[in-house]
N, CA and C of each residue as an Amber inpcrd file, in Angstrom:
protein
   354
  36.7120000  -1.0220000 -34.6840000  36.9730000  -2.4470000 -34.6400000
  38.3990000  -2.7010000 -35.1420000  39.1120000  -3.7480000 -34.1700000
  40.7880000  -4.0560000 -35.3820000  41.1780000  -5.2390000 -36.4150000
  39.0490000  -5.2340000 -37.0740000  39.6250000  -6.1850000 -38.1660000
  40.3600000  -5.3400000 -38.8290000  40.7660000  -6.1310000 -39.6690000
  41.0290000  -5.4350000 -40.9320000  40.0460000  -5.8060000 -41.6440000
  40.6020000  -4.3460000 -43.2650000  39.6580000  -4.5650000 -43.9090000
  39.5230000  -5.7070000 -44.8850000  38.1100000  -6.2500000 -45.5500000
  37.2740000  -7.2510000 -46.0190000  38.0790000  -7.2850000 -47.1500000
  38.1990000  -6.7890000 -47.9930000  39.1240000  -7.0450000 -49.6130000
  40.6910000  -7.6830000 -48.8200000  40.5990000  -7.3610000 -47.8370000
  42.2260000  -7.8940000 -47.8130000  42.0160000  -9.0680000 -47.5490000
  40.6500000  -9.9180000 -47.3970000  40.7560000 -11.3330000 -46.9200000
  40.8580000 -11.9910000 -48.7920000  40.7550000 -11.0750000 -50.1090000
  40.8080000 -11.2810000 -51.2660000  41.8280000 -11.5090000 -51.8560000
  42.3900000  -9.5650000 -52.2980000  43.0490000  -9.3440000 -53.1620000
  44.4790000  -9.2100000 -52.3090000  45.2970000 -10.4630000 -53.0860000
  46.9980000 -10.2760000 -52.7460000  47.9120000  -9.1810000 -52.8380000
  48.5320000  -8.6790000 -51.9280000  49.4600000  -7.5810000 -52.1690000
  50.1970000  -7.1900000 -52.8380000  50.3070000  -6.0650000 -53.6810000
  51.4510000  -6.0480000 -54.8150000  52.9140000  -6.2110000 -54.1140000
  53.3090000  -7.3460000 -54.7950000  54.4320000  -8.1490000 -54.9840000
  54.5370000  -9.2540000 -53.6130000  53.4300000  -9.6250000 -53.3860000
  53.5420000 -10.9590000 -52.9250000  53.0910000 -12.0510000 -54.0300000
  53.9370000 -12.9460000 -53.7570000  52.9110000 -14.0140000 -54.4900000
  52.2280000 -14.9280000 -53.9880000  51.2890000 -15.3560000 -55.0320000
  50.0830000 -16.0730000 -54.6100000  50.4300000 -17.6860000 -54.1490000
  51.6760000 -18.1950000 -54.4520000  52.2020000 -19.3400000 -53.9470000
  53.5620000 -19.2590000 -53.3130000  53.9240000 -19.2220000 -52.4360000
  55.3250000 -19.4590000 -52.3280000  55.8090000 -20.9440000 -51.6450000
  57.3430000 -21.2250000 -52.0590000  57.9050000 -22.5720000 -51.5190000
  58.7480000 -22.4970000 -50.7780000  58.8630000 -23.7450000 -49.7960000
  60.0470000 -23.4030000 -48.7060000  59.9760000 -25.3770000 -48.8660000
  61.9040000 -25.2500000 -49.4610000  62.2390000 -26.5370000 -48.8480000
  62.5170000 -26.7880000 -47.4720000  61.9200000 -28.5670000 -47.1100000
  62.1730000 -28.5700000 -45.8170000  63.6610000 -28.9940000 -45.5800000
  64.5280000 -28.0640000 -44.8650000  66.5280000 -28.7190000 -44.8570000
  66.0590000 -29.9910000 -43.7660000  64.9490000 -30.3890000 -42.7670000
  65.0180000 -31.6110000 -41.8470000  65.4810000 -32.7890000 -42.3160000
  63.6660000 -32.9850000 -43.6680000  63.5320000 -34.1710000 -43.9060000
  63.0480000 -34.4190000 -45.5120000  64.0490000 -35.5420000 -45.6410000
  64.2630000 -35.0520000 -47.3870000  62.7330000 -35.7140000 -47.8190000
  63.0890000 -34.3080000 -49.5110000  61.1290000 -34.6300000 -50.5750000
  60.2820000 -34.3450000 -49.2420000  60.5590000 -33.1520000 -48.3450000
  59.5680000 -32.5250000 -47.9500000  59.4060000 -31.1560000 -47.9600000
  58.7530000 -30.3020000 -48.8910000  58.4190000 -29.0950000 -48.7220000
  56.8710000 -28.4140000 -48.0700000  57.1860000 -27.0510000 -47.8430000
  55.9970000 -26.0290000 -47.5150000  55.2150000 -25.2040000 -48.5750000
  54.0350000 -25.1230000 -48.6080000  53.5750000 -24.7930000 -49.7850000
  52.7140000 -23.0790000 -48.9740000  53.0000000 -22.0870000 -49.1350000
  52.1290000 -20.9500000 -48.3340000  51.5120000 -20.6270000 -49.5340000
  49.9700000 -20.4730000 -49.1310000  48.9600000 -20.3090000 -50.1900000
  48.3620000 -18.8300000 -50.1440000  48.4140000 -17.6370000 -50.5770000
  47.7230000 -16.5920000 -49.6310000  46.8580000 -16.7290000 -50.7200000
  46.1050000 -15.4590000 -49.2640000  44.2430000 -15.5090000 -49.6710000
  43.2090000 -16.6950000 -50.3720000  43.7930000 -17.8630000 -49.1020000
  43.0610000 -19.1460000 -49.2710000  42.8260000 -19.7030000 -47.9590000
  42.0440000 -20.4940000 -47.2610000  41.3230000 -20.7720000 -46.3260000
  40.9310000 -22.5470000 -46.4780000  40.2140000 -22.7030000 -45.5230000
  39.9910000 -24.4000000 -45.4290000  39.1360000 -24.9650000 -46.4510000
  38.7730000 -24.1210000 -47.2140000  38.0230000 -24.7420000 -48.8020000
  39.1370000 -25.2940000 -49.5620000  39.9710000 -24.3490000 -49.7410000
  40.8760000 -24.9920000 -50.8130000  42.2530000 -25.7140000 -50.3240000
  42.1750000 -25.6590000 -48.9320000  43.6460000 -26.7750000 -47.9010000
  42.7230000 -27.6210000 -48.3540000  41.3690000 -28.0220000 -47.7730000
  40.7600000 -29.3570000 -47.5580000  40.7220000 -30.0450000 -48.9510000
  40.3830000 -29.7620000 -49.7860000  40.5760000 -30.0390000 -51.1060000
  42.0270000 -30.7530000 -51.6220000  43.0490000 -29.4130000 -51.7910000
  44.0930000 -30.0020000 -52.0440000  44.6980000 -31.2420000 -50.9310000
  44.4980000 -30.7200000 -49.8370000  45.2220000 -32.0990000 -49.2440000
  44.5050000 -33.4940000 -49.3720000  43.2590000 -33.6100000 -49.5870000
  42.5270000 -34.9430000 -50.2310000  42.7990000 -35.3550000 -51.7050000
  43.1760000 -34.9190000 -52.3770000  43.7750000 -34.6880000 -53.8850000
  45.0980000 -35.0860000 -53.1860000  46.2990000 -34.4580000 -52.9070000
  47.5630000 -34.7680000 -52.5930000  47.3920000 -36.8490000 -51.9040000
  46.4670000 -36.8460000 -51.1260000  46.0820000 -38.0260000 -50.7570000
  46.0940000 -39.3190000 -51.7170000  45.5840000 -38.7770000 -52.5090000
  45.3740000 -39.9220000 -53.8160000  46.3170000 -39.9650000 -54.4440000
  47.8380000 -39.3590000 -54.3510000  49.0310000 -39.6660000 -54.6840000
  49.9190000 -41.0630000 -54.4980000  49.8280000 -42.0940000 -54.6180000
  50.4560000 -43.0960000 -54.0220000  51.9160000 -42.3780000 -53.2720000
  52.7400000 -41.3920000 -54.2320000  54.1410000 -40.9930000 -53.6970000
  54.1850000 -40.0100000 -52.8440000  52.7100000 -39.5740000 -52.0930000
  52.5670000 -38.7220000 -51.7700000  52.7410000 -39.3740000 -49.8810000
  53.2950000 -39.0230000 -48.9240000  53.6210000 -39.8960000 -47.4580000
  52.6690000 -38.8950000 -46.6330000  52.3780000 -37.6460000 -46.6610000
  52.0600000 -36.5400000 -45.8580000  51.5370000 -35.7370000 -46.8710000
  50.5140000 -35.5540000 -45.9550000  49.4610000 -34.2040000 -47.1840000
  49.1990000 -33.3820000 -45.7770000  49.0950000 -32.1710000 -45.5410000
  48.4720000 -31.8860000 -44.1910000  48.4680000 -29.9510000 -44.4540000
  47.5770000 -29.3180000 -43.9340000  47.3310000 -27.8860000 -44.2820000
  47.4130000 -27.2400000 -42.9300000  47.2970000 -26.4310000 -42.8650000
  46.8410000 -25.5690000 -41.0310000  46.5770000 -23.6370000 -41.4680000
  45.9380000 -23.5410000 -40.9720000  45.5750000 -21.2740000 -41.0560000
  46.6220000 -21.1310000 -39.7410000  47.9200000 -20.5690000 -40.1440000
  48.1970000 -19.9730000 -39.0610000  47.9240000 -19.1240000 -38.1890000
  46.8130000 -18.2640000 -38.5080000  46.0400000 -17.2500000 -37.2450000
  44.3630000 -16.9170000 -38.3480000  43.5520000 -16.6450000 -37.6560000
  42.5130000 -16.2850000 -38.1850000  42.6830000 -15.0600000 -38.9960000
  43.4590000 -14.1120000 -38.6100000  43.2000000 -12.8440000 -38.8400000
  44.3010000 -12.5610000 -40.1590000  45.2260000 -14.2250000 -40.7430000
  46.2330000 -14.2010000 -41.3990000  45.7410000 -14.7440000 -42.7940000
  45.4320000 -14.0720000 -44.0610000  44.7410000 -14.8150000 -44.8730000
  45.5550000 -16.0390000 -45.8380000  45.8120000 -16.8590000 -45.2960000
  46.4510000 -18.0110000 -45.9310000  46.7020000 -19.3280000 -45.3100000
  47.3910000 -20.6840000 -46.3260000  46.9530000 -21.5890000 -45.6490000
  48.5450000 -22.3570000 -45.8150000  49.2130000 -23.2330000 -44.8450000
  50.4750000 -23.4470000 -45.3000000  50.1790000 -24.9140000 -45.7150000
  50.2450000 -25.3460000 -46.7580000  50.5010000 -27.1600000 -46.8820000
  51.5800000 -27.7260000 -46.6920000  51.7880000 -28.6550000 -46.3420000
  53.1250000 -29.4790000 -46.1650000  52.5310000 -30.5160000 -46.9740000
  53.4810000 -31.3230000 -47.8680000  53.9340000 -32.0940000 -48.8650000
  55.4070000 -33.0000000 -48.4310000  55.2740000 -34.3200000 -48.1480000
  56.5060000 -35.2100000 -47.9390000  56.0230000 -36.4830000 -49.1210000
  57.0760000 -36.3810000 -49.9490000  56.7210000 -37.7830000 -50.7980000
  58.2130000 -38.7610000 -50.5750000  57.6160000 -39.5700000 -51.7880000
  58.6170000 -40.8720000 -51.6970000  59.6010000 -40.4330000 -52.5060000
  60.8140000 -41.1350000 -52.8360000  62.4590000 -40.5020000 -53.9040000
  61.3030000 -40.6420000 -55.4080000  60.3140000 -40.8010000 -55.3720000
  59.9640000 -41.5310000 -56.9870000  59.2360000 -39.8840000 -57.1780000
  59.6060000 -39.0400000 -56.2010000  58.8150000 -37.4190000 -57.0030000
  58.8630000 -37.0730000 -55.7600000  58.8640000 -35.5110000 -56.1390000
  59.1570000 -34.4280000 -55.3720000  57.9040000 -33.3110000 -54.6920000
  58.2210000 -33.0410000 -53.6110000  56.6360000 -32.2440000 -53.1260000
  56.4100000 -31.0800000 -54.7550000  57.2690000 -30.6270000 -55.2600000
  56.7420000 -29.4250000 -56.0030000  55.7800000 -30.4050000 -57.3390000
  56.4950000 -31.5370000 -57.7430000  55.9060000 -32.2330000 -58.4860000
  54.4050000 -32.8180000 -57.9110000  54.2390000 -33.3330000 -56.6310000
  53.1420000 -33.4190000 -56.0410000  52.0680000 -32.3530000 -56.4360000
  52.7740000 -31.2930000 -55.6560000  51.7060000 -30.2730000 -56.2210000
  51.2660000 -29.7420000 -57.2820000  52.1800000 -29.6790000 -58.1400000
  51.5990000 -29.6400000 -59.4900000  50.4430000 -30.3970000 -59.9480000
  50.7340000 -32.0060000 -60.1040000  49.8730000 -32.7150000 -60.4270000
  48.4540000 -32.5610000 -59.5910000  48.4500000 -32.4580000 -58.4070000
  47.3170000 -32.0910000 -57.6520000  46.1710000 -30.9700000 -58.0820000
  46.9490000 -29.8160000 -58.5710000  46.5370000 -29.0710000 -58.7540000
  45.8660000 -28.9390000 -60.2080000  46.6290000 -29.5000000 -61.1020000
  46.5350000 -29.9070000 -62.8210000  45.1230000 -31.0020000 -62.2780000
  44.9750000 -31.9980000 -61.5810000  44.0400000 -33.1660000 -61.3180000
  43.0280000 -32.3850000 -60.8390000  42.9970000 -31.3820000 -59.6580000
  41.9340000 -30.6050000 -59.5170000  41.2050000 -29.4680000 -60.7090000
  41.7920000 -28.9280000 -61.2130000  41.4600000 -28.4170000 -62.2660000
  40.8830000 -29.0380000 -63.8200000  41.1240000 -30.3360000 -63.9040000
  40.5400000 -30.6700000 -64.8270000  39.3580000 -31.3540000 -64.3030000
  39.1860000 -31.6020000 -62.6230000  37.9330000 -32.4160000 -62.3200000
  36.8510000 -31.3140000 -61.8580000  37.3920000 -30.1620000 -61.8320000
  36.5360000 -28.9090000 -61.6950000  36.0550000 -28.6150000 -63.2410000
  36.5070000 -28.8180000 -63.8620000  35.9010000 -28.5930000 -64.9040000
  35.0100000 -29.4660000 -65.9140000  35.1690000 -30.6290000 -65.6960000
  34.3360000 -31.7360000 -65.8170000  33.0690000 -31.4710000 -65.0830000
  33.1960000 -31.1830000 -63.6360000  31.8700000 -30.7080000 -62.7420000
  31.3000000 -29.2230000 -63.3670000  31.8580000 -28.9280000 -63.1370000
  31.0870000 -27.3000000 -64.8480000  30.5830000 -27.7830000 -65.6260000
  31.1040000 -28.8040000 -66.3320000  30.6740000 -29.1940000 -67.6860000
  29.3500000 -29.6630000 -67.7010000  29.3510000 -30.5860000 -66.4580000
  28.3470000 -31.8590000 -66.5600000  27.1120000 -30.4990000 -65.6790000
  27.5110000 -30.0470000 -64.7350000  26.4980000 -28.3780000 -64.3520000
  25.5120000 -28.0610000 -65.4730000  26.7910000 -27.9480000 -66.2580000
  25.8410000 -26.6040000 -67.1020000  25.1750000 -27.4170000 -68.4900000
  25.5870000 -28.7200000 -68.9060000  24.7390000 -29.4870000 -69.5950000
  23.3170000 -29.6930000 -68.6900000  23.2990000 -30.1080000 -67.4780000
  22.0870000 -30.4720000 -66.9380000  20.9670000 -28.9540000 -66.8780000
  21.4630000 -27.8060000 -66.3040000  21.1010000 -26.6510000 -67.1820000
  20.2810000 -26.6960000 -68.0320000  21.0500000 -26.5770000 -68.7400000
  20.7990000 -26.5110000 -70.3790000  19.0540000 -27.6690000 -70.3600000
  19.8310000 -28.1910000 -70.1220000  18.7860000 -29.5110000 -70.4940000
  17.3320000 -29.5130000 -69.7860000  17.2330000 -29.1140000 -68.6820000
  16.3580000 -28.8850000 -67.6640000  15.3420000 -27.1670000 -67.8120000
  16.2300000 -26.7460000 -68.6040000  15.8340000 -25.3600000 -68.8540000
  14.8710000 -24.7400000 -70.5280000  15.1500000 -25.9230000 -71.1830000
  14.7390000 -25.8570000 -72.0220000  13.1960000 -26.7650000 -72.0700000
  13.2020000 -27.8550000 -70.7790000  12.1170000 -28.6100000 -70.4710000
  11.0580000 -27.8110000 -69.9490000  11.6100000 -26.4470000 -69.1570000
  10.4470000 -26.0650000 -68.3550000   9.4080000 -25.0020000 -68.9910000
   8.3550000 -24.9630000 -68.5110000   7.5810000 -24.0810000 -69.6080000
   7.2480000 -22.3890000 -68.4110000   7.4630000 -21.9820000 -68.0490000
   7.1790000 -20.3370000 -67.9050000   6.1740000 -20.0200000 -68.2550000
């Protein structure tokens, strides 16, 4: 068969990195965000997060080939902040609301687990 192999849809290559940036020279406060070994779970996410940016003009993701494990975002904001600043905050906003959803998880857990009798 000419998949390739299954860990490579995982683990990143030594000395790639796991984010890289490309300013756009077109159109200004717009950059490219290449995500490897990420897929439409975590584009769809971040670009709905990037959404809720008021300075945010363009949120938008795409897989350039199936067989390519990564996802490119594009980021265009307003002069009041910059795509890298976009993404940051996006990412800082996703991470603390992922962890709030853990939190509130594993209290209900807890709570539900100690109710049941075995």
């Amino acid at each position: 068969m000419n998949a390739p192999d299954r860990y490579e849809r995982f683990v990143v290559p030594e000395g790639t990195k796991k984010v890289s940036y490309e300013r756009d020279t077109k159109i200004i406060n717009a950059a490219s965000f290449t995500i490897e070994r990420e897929d439409h779970t975590v584009g769809n996410v971040l670009r709905m997060q990037l959404h809720r940016d008021p300075n945010v003009l363009f949120a938008g993701y795409k897989l350039p080939h199936p067989l390519q494990y990564k996802i490119i975002a594009r980021i265009h904001t307003t002069s009041q902040s910059s795509p890298m600043q976009a993404y940051n905050q996006a990412i800082n906003d996703l991470d603390k609301e992922l962890n709030y959803l853990k939190e509130q998880f594993e209290a209900e857990v807890k709570k539900h687990s100690t109710t049941m009798e075995y």
